[in-house]
Residue, then its C-alpha position, 0 to 999 in steps of 0.5 A: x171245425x172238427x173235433x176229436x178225442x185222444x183215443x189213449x185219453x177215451x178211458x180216462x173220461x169216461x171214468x171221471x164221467x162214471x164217477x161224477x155220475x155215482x156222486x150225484x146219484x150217492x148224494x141224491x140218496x143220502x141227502x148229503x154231498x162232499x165239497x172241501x167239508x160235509x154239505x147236507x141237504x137240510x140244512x144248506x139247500x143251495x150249497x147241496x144242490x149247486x154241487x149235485x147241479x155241477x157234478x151232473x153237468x160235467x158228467x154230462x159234458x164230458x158224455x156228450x164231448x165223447x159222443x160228438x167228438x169221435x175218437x181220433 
């Protein structure tokens, strides 16, 4: 089965994507990251790093939907 992108839709990801990215790569410089409240890395390890691992893969996961699913 084939996939596909939305070319009108192709912008709109790669942004997302781009902004998910610079949130981990601000969080891994600060030490600290936002979810509903401050979360820093000293103090709550996992919760850090549980976050920073999700933004990295949807940015990943989008990346890579647009790279195997062309645009249509």
């Amino acid at each position: 089965m084939a996939c596909s992108t939305n070319a009108d839709s192709v912008g709109l990801l790669k942004g997302f994507a781009a902004l998910m990215a610079g949130g981990v790569v601000l969080s891994l410089l600060s030490g600290k990251t936002y979810f509903r409240r401050t979360i820093h890395r000293d103090e709550e390890p996992f919760a850090f790093w549980s976050n920073v691992v999700c933004m990295g893969l949807l940015a990943m996961f989008v990346l890579g939907m647009l790279w195997f699913c062309p645009e249509a």
